[in-house]
PAMIFI-200186 format. One line per 2 residues: number of its first residue (from 1); their letters; for each residue z, y, x of N, C-alpha, C. Coordinates in pm, 1 decimal. Example, Ala and Ser with C-alpha at 12.3 -4.5 7.8 and 13.67 -1.06 7.14 Angstrom:
BEGIN
1) as) 780.0,-569.0,1319.0,780.0,-450.0,1230.0,780.0,-330.0,1320.0 | 708.0,-225.0,1285.0,714.0,-106.0,1367.0,787.0,3.0,1290.0
END
This chain:
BEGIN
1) xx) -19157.5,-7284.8,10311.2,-19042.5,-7358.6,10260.9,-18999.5,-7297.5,10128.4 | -18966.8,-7397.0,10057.8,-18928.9,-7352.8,9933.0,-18790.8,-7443.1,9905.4
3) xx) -18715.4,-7338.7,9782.5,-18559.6,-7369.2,9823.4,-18557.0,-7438.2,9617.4 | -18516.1,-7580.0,9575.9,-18549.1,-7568.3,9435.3,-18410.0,-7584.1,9398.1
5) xx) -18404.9,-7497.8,9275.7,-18236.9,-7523.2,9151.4,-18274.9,-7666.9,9116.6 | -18130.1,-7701.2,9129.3,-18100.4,-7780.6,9036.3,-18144.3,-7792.0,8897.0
7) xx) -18164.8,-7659.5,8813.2,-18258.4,-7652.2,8712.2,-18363.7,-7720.0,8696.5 | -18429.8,-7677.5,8807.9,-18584.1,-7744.8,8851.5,-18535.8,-7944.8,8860.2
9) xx) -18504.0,-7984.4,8922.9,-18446.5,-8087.1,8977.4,-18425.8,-8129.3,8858.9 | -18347.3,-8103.3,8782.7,-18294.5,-8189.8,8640.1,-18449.7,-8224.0,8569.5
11) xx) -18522.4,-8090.1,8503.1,-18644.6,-8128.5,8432.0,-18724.2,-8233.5,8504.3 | -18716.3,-8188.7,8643.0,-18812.0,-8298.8,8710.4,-18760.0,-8439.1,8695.8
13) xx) -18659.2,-8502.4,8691.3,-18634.8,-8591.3,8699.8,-18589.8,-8660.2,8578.7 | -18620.4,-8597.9,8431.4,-18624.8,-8576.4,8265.6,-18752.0,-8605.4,8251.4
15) xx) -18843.2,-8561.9,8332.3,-18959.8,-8587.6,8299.2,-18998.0,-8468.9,8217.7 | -18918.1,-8306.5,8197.8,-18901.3,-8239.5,8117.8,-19083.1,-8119.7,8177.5
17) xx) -19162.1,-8112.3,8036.8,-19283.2,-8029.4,8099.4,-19255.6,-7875.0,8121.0 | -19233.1,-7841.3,8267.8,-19208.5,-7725.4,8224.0,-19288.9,-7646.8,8359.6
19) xx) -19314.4,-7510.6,8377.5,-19400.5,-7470.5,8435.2,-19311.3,-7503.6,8626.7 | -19181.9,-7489.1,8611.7,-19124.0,-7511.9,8723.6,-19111.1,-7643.0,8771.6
21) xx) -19111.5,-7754.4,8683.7,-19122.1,-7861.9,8702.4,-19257.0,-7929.0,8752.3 | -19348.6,-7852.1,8730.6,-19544.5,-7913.3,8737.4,-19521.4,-7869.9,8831.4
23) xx) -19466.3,-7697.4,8898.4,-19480.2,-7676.2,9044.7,-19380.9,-7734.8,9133.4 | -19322.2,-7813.6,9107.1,-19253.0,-7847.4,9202.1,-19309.6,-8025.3,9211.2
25) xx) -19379.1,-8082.4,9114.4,-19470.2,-8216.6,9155.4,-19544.0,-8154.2,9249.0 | -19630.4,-8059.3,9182.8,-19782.3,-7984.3,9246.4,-19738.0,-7971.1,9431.8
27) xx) -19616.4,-7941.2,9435.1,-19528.0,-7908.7,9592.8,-19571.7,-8017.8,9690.7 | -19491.7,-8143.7,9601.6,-19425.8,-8218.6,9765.1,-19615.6,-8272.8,9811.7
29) xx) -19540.7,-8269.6,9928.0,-19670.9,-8312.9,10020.1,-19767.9,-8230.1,10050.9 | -19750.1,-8093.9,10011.2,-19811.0,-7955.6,10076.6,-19718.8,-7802.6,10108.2
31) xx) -19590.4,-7875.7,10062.0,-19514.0,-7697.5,10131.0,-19368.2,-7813.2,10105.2 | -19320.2,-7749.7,10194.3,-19156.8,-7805.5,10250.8,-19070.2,-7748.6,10138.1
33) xx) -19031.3,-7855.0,10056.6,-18884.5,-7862.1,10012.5,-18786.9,-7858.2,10057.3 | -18689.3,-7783.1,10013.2,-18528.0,-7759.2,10077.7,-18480.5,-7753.5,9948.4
35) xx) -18377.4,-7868.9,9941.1,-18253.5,-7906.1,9887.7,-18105.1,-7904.2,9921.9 | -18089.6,-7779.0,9920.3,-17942.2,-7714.9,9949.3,-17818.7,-7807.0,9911.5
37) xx) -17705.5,-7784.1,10004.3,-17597.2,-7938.0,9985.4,-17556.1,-7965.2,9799.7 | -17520.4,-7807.8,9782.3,-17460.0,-7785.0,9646.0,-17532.7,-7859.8,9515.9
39) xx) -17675.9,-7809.3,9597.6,-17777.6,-7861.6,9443.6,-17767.6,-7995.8,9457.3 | -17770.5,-8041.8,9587.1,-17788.9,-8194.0,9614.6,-17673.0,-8283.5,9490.1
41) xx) -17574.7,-8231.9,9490.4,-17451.4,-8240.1,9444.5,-17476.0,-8259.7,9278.0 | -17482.4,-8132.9,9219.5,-17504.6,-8115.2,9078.0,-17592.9,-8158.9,9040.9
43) xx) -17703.5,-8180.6,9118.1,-17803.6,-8297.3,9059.2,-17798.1,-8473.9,9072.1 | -17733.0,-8501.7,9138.9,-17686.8,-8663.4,9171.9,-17548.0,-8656.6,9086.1
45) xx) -17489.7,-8528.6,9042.4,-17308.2,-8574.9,8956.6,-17387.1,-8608.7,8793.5 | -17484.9,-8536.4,8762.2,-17551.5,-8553.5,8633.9,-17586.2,-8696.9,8598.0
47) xx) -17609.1,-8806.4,8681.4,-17680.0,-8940.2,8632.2,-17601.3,-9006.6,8588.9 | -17552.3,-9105.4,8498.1,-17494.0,-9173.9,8457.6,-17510.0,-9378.0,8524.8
49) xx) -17627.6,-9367.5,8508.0,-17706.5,-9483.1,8559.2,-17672.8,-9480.1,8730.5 | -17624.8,-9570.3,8807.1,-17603.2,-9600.2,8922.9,-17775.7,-9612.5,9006.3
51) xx) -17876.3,-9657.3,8940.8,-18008.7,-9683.2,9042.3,-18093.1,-9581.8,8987.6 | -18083.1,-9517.7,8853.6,-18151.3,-9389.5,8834.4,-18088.5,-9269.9,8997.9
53) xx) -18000.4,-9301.4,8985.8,-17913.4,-9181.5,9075.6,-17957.9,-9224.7,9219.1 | -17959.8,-9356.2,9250.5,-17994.3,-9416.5,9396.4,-18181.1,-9343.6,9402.3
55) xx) -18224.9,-9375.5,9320.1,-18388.9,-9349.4,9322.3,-18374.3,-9216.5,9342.7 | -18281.9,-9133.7,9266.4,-18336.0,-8963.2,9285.2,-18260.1,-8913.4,9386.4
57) xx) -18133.0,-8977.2,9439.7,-18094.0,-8982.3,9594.5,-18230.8,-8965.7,9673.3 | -18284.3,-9088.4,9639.5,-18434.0,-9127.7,9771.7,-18543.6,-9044.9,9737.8
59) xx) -18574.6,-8976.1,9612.4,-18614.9,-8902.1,9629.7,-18632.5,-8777.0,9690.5 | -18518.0,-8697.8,9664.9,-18418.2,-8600.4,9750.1,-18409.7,-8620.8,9853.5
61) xx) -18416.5,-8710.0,9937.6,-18419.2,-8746.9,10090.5,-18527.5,-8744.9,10195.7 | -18610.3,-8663.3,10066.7,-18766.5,-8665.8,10125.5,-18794.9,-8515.7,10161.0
63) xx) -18646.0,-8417.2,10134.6,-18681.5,-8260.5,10143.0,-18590.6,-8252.9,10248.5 | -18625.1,-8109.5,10264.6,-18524.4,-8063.4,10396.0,-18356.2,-8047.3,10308.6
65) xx) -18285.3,-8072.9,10393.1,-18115.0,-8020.3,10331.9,-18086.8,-7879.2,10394.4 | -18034.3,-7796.1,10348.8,-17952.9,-7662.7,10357.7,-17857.5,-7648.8,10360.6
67) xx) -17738.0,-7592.5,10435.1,-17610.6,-7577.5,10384.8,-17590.6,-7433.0,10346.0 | -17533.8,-7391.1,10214.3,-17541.3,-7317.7,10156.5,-17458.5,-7206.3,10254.9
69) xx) -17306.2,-7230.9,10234.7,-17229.7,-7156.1,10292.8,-17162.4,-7185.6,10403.4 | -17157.3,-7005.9,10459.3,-17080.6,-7031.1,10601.3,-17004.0,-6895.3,10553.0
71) xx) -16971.0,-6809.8,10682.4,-16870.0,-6702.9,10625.4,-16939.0,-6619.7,10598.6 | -17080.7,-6620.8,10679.8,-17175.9,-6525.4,10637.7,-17208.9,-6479.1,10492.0
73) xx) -17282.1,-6592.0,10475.2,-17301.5,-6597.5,10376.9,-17203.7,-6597.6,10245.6 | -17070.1,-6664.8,10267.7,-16965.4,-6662.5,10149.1,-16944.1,-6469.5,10137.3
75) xx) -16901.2,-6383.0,10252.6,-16911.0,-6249.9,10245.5,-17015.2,-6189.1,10169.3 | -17140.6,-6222.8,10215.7,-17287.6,-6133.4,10171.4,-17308.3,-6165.4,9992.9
77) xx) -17284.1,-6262.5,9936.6,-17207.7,-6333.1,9834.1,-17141.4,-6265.2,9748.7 | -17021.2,-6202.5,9809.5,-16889.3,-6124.4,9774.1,-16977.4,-5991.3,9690.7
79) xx) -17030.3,-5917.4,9836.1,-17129.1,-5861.0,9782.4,-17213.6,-5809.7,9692.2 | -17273.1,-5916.4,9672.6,-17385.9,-5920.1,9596.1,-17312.0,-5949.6,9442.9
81) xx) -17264.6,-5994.5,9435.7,-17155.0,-6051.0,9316.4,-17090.0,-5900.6,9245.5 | -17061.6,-5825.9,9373.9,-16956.9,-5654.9,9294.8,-17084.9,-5648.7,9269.4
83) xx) -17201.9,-5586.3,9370.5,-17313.5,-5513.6,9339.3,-17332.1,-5545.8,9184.6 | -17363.6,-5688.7,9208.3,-17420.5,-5698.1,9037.1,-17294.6,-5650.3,8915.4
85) xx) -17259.8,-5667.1,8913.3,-17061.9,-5635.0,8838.9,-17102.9,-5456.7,8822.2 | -17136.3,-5435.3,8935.4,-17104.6,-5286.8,8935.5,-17248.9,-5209.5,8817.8
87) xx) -17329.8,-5296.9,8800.4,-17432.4,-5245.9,8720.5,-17387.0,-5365.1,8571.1 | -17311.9,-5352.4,8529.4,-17277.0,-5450.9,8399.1,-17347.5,-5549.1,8408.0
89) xx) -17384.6,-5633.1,8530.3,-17379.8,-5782.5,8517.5,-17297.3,-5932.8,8578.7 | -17312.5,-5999.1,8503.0,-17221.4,-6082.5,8567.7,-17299.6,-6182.1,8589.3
91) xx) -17282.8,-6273.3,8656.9,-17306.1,-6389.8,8735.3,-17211.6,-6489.0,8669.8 | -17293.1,-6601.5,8577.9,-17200.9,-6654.0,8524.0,-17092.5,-6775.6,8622.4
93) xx) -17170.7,-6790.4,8702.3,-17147.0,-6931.5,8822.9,-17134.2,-6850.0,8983.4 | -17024.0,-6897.1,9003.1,-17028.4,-6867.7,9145.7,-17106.1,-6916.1,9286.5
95) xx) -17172.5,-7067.6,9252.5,-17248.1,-7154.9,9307.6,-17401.7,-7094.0,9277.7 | -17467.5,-6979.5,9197.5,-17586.4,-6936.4,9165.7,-17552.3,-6811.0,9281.1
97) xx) -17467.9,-6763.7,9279.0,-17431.4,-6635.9,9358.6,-17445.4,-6731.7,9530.4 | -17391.8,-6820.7,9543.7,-17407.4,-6853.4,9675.7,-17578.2,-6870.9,9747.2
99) xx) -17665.9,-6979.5,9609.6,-17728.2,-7029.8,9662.9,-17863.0,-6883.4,9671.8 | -17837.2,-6812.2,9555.2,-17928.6,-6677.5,9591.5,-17918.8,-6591.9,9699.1
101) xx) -17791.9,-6595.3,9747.5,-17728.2,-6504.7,9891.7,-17818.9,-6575.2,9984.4 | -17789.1,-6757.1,9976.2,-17805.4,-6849.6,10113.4,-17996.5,-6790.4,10116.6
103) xx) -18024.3,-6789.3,9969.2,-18185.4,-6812.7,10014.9,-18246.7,-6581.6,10066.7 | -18135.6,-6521.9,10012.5,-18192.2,-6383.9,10024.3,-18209.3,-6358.3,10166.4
105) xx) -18038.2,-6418.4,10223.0,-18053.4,-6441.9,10362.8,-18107.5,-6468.4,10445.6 | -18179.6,-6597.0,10422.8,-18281.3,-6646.1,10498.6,-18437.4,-6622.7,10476.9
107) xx) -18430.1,-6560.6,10357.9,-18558.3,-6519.4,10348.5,-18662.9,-6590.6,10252.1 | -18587.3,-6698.2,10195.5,-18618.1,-6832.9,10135.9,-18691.0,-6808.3,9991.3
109) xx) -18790.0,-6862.7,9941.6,-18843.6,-6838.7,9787.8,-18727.9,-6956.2,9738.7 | -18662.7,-6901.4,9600.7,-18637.3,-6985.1,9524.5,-18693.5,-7059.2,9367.5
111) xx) -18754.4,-7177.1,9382.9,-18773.6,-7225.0,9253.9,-18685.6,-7235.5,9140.0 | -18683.6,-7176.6,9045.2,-18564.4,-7170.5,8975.1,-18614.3,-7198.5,8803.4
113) xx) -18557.4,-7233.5,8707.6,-18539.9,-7210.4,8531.6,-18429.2,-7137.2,8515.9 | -18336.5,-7106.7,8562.2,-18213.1,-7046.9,8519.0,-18221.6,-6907.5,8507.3
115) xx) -18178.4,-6863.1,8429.4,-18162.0,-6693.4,8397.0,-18063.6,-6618.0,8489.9 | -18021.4,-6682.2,8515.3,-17880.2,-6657.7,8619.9,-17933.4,-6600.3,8748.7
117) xx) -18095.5,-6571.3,8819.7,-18103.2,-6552.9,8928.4,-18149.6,-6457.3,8897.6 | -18224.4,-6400.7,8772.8,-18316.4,-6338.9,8717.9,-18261.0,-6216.1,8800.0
119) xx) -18127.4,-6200.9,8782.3,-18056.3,-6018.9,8822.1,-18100.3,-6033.8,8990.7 | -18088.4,-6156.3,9028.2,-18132.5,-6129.6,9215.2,-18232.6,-6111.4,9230.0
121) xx) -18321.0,-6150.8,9170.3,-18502.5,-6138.0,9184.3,-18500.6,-5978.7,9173.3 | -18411.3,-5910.0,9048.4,-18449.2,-5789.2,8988.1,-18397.6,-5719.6,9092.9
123) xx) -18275.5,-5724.3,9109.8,-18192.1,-5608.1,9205.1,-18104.8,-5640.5,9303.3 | -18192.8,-5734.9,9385.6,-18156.3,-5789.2,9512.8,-18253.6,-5853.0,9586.6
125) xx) -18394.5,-5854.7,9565.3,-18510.0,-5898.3,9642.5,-18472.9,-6057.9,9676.9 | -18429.2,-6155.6,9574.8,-18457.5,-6281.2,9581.1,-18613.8,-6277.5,9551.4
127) xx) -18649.6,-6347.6,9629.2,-18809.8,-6396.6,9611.7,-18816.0,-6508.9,9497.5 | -18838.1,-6496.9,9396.9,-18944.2,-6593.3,9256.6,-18995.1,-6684.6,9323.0
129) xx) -18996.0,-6807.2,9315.7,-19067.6,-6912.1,9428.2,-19257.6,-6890.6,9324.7 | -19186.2,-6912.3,9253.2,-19347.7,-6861.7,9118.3,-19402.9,-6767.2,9158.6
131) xx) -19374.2,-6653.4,9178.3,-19434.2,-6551.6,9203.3,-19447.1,-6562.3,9365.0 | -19417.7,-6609.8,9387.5,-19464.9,-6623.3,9580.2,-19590.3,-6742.0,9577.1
133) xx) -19573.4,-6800.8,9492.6,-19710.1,-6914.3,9457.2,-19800.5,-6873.4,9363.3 | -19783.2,-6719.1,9327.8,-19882.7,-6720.3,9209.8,-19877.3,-6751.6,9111.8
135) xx) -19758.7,-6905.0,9075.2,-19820.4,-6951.2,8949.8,-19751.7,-6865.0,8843.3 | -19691.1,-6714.4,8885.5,-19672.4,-6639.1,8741.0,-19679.2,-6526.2,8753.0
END
């Protein structure tokens, strides 16, 4: 199972070429997608077009859903958030801090473009969905 950003999600559905975007075509229909509630969210608030948004609804409806937070996870979160703080970084989004907790937690690779996870991969053992596939 693989867990994808919204990052990913936007290029893909831009049509944007990017190495996270080819792996996440290269995906469906050989390793399980999970589309967490949040991303579900920030990627369907982005469309402007009412049947662009219905189509990538139905697309999206073809992965597993996640719910990001519970108390567990909002705590482990808290966490991870000083941890990083405490080494001069910040987390610009509080919703990147959740969905890296939800996936560290569970054990989950995340597909990602955002720089924002980069510090969990580094100094919190988020799994690189790329680097769990090889393709980097």
């Amino acid at each position: 199972m693989i867990v994808v950003d919204s990052s990913v999600w936007i290029d893909y559905f831009r049509l944007i070429d990017t190495p996270q975007a080819a792996t996440l075509d290269r995906l469906f229909g050989v390793e399980p997608i999970v589309t967490p509630d949040l991303i579900l969210v920030e990627v369907l608030q982005g469309f402007t077009d009412d049947a662009a948004m219905a189509s990538a609804r139905d697309h999206l409806s073809s992965t597993t859903y996640l719910t990001v937070c519970d108390e567990e996870v909002a705590f482990e979160a808290l966490r991870n958030y000083r941890f990083l703080r405490s080494r001069g970084i910040t987390v610009r989004r509080t919703i990147d801090t959740l969905i890296a907790t939800r996936c560290i937690v569970d054990g989950l690779p995340l597909l990602y473009s955002d720089r924002d996870f980069d510090p969990f991969v580094a100094h919190l053992n988020l799994r690189s969905a790329l680097k769990h596939l090889g393709a980097n």
